[in-house]
C-alpha positions in Angstrom: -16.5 -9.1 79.1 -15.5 -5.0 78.9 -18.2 -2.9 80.1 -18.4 1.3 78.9 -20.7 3.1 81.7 -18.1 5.9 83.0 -17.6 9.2 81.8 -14.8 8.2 80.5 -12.3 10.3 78.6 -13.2 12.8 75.4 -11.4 13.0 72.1 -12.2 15.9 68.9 -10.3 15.0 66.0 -11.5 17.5 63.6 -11.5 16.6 59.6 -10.4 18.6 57.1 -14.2 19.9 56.1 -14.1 21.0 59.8 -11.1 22.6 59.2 -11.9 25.1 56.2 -15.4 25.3 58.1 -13.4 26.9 60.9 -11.2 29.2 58.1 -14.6 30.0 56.8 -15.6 30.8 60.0 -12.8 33.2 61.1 -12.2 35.0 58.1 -16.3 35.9 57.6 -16.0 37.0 61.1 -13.0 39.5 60.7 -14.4 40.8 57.9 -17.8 41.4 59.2 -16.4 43.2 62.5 -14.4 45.4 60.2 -17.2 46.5 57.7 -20.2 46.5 59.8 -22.4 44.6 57.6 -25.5 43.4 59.4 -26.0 40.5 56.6 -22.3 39.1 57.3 -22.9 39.5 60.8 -25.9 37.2 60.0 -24.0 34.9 58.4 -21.3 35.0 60.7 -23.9 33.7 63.8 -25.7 31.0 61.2 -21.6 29.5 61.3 -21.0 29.8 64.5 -25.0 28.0 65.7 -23.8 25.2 63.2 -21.1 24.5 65.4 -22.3 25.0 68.7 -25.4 22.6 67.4 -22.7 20.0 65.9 -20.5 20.0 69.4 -23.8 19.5 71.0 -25.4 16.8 69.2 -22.1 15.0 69.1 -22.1 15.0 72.5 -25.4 14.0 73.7 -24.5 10.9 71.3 -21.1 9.5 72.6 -22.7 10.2 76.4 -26.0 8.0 76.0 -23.4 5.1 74.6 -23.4 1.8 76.7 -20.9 -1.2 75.6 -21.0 -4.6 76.5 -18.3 -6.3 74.9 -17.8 -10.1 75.0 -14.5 -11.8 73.1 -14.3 -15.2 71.6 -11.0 -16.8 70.2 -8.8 -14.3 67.9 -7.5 -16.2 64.7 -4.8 -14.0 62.8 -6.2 -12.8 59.3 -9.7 -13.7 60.1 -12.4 -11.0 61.4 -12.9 -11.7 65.3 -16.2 -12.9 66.1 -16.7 -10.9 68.9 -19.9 -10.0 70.5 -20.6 -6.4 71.0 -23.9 -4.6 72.7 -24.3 -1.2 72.4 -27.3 0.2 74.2 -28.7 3.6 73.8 -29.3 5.3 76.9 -30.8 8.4 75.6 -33.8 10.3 75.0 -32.8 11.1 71.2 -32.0 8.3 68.6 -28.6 7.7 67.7 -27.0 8.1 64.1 -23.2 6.8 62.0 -21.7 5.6 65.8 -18.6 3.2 65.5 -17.1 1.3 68.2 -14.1 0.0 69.3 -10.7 -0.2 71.2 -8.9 2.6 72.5 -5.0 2.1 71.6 -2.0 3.8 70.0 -3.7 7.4 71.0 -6.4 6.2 68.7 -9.8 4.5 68.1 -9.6 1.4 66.5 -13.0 0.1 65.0 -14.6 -2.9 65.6 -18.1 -2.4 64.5 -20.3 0.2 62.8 -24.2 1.3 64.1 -25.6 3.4 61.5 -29.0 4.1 63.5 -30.1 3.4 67.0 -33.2 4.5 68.4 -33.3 6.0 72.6 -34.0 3.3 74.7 -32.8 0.5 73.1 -30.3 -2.0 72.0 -28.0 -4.0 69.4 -26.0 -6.4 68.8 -22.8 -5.8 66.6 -20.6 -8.3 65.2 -16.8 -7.3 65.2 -15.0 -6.9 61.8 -11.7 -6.3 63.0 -9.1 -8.4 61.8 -5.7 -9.2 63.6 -2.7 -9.0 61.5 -0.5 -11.8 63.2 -0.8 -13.7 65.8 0.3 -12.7 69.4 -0.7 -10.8 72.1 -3.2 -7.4 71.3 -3.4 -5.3 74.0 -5.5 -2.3 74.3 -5.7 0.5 76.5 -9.5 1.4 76.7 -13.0 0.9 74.9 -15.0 3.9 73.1 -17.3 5.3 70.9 -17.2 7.9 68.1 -19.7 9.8 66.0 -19.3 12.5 63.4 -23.0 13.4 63.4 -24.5 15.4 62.3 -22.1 17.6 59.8 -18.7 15.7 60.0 -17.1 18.8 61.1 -15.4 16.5 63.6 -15.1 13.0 65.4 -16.1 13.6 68.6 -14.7 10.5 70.6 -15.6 8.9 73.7 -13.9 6.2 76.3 -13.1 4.7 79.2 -9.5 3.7 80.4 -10.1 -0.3 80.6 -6.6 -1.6 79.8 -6.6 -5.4 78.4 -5.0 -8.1 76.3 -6.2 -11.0 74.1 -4.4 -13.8 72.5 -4.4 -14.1 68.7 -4.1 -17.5 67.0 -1.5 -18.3 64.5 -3.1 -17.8 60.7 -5.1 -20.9 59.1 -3.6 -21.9 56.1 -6.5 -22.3 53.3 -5.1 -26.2 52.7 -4.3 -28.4 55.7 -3.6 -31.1 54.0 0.3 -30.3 54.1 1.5 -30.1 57.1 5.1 -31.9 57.8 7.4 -29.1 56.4 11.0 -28.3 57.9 10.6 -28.2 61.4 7.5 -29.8 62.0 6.2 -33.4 62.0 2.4 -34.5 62.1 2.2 -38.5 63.4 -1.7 -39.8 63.5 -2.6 -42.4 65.2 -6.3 -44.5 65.9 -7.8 -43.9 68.7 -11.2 -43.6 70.6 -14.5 -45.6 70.1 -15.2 -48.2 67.0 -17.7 -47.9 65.0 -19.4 -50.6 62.7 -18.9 -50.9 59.3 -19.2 -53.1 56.6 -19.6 -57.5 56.5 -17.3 -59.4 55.3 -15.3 -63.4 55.9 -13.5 -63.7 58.2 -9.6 -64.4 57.4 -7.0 -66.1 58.8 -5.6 -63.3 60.9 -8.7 -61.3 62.3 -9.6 -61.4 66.1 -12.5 -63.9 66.5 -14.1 -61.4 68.8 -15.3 -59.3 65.6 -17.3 -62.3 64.4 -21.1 -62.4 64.1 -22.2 -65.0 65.2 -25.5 -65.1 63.9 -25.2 -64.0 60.7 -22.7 -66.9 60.5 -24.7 -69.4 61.3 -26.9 -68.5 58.6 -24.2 -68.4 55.8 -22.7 -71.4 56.9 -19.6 -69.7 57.0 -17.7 -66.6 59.6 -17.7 -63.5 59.0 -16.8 -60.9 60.9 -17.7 -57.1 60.8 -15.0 -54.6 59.5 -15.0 -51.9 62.5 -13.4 -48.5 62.1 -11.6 -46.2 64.1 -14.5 -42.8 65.2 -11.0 -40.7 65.4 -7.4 -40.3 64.8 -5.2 -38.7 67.3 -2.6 -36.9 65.8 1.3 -35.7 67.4 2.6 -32.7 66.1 6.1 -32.1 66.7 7.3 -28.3 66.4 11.3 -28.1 66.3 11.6 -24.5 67.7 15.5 -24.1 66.7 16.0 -21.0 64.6 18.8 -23.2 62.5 16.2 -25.3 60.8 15.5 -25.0 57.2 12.0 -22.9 56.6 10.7 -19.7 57.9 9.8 -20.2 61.7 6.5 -18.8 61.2 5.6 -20.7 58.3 6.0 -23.5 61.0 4.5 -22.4 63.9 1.5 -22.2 61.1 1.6 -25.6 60.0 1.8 -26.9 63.9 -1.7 -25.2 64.3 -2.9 -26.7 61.3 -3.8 -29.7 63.0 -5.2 -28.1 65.8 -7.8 -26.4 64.0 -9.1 -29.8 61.9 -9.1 -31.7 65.7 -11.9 -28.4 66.3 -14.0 -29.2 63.7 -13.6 -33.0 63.1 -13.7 -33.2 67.3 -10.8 -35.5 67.2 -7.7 -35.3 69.4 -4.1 -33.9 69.2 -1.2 -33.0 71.2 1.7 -31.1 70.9 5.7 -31.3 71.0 7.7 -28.5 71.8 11.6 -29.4 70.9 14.4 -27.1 71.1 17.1 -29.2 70.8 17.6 -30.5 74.1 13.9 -30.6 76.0 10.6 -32.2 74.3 7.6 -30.3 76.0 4.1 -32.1 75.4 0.9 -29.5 75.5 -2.5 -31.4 75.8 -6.0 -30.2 74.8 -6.3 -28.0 72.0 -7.0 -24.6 73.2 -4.3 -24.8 75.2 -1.6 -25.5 72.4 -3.2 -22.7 70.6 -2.7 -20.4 73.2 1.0 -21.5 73.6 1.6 -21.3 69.3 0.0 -17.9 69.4 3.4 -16.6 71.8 5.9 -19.2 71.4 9.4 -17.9 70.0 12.0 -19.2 68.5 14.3 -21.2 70.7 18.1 -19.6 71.4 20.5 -20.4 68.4 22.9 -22.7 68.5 20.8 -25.2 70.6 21.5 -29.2 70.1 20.4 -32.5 71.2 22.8 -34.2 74.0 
């Protein structure tokens, strides 16, 4: 969770309307001092309000700006569902403020509040969307506004260095997965559940059989029982000498991951670099480890 409550740090990037506002600005001004006009010199104090009014309104915005910023797992090429508070401190209502992580000498945007009213609060979903998977760091969280004339973005934040793991890319069909490199081995496992009735042959387990309904029919029978889940193995060969791009594999590996999530099955996985087999349990924790794993050194073989 990422907190902004500090004064924090203050940006002005100015845009290019700003920019020929400012040329606007000078050149009426220079001309009015050297004629002596009393409308130009008008003019020239209705340019100069608009900015001191911008510079202040900008300001009173990015200052009453509260973040509360809570981070759920990254998945490469997919918007982060991240939870994001922003609270308005303020006596006057809030207008176009964006959100987001400080990094690169830059604000990068996570989430958009169009209007916020003093004294209040809301939640904003993240749309930011990780390229490839990894480690993201950032050096800070912050606000920015352009209210009211777009002059300029008048940027706030607060030096809150931090990293987050992103999750290697979901491929759209799962189906797929032993490629080059990477071997997928299910097994049963778990709890039964019952199924269907049917007679009992020569090589079931006499356990299965109901009894009752037996002795009803005149005949065994048994009931079929299936398995609740299937565990699966995925075995990721990490030398850089197999056949298929590595990150097409380390993609495939995760496949399985992400069905165990939503089916609530189990799986494990097997690191191999030629001369070591490394098992991961639980499926967060392989995740994590696909998200940073490399490629292992070249040349590597089994002895």
């Amino acid at each position: 969770m990422s907190d902004l409550k500090e004064y924090g740090h203050r940006r002005l990037h100015v845009s290019v309307a700003g920019k020929w506002y400012l040329a606007l600005t000078i050149g009426l001004g220079v001309v009015a001092t050297s004629s002596g006009n009393n409308v130009l010199y008008l003019l020239e104090s209705f340019l100069l309000g608009g900015l001191i009014l911008s510079g202040v309104l900008s300001e009173l915005a990015v200052a009453s700006i509260q973040i509360q910023w809570t981070r759920s797992p990254c998945i490469a090429s997919e918007r982060a569902h991240d939870r994001i508070i922003v609270r308005n401190r303020g006596r006057l209502p809030v207008f176009c403020m964006e959100v987001g992580e400080w990094a690169g000498r830059k604000l990068i945007a996570h989430g958009f509040v169009p209007y916020l009213p003093p004294k209040s609060e809301i939640v904003v979903s993240s749309k930011w969307i990780a390229e490839k998977r990894g480690i993201h760091k950032w050096d800070g969280i912050g606000c920015s506004t352009s209210y009211p004339f777009g002059f300029a973005t008048k940027i706030r934040w607060v030096a809150l260095k931090g990293e987050r793991l992103v999750w290697p890319r979901r491929l759209e069909k799962s189906g797929q997965t032993d490629a080059q490199g990477v071997k997928v081995y299910r097994t049963a496992s778990g709890d039964f559940l019952e199924g269907e009735i049917r007679e009992m042959q020569p090589d079931d387990d006499y356990r299965h059989v109901v009894w009752t309904l037996s002795a009803r029919r005149g005949a065994p029978v048994v009931r079929v029982r299936k398995a609740n889940s299937r565990a699966a193995e995925v075995l990721l060969d990490l030398r850089v000498d197999r056949a298929g791009d590595f990150e097409e594999r380390i993609e495939k590996a995760a496949s399985p991951f992400y069905a165990s999530e939503v089916e609530g099955t189990q799986a494990t996985l097997i690191l191999f670099d030629g001369i070591y087999r490394r098992k991961i349990f639980g499926i967060s924790t392989a995740l994590d480890l696909l998200a940073t794993v490399q490629p292992a050194p070249k040349g590597r073989h089994e002895t």
